[in-house]
N, C-alpha and C positions, 0 to 999 in steps of 0.2 A: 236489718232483716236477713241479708245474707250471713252474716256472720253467725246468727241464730240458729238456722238453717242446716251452716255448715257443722257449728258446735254439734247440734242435735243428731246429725248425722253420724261423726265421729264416734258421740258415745252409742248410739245404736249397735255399730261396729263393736266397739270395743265387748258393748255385753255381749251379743254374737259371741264376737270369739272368747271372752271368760267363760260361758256356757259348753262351748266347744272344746277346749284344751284344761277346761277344771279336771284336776287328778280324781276321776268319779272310782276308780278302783282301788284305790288309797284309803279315797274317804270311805268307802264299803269296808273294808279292811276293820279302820277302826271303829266304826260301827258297830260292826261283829265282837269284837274286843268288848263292848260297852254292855251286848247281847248276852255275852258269858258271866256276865257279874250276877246275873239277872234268870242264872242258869239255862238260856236258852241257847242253844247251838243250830250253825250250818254247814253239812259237809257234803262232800262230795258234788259242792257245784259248779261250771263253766261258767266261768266270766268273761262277758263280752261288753267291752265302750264301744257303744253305736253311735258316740260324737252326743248328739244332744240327750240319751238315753241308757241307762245300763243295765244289761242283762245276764240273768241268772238263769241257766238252764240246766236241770236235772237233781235238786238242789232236797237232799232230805234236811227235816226238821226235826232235833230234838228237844226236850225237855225234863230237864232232871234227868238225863243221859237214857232218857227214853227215846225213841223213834217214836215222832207222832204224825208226821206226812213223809210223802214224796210230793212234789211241788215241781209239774212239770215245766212252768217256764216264771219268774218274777221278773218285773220290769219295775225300775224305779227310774223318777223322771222327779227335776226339780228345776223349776223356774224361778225368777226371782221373787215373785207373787203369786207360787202357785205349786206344790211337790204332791206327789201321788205314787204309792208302792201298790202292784196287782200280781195278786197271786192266781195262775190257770191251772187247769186238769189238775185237783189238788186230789191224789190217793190217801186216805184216811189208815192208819194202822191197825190190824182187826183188832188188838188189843184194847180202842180207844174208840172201834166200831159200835159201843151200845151207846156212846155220849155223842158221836158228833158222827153225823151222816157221811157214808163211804164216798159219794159221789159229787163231790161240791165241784162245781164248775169254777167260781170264782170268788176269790174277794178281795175288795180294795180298799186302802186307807187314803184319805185327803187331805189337806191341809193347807188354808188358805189364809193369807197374810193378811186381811180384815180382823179373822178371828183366830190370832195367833195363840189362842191356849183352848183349842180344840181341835179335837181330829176327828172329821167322818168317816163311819165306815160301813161297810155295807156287803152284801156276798149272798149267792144262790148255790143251790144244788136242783137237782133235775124236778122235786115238785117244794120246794119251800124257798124262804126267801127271810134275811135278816138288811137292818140299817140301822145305824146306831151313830153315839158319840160319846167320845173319851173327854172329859172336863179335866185338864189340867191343873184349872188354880182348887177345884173342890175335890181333884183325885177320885174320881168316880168314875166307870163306865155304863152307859145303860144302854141296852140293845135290845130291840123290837124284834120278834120273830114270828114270821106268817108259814105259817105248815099246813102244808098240803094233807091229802086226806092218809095216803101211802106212810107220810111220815109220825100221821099223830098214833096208827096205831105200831107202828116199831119201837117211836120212843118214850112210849107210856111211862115208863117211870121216872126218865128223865125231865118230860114235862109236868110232872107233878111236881119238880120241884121247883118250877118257874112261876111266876104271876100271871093270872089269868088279866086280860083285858079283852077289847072290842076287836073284834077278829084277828085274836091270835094270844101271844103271851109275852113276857119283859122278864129281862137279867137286869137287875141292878146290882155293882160291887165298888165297892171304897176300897182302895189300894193306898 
């Protein structure tokens, strides 16, 4: 039973410190590399290893070498059953201000080692609210979206092209 004990101990240690000294800046790196195939870009942002966490601050986001946010802080965090990327104070570009609310407070993606070919996601701005998930093996993404009253009449035309359901409306897209 000691020897049990001790083993178990050991490896608790060990993943400890893999978590702690894994190259989290490297692997962001090529990440980004992976993001460019896929035309998405990130520049202009501070990277910081906070030891079990790694942080992005001031971080614009492009698309198709558009500027589509400013993205005041991202934290990515990954356990070994458990990763999660959150995006705060995310500024909207006006060019991109009739499709997606100026003001998003947050959003985050999930990812849990149960259901390792999905990802949840989820995110708010000051009166609506989205949560969703990404199907891996079916390549689909479907996202629920509850809009406040502010936002149904701003993005009128946008939401007409969404589906209507029980208090609120749904994006479904096959990738």
């Amino acid at each position: 039973m000691k020897k049990l004990a001790k083993g178990l101990s050991y490896l608790i240690v060990m993943f400890i410190l893999l978590l702690l000294f894994l190259p989290k800046v490297n692997l962001y790196y090529a990440a980004e590399k992976l993001m460019q195939k896929q035309n998405i870009y990130i520049s202009d942002e501070e990277v910081y290893d906070s030891g079990f966490t790694l942080e992005l601050s001031g971080a614009k986001i492009f698309f198709d070498k558009l500027e589509l946010m400013k993205v005041d802080k991202i934290d990515l965090s990954s356990w070994l059953v458990y990763s999660s990327i959150e995006l705060k104070n995310i500024e909207v570009n006006e060019g991109f201000s009739d499709f997606l609310p100026s003001d998003i407070t947050s959003i985050e993606a999930e990812h849990f080692f149960y259901k390792p070919m999905h990802i949840s996601i989820k995110g708010e701005s000051q009166d609506s609210s989205f949560y969703g998930d990404v199907d891996l093996i079916e390549k689909q993404v479907l996202i629920h979206l509850r809009v406040g009253a502010k936002s149904e009449k701003r993005y009128k035309t946008l939401l007409q092209k969404l589906n209507k359901e029980e208090g609120g409306y749904y994006y479904e897209y096959k990738f």
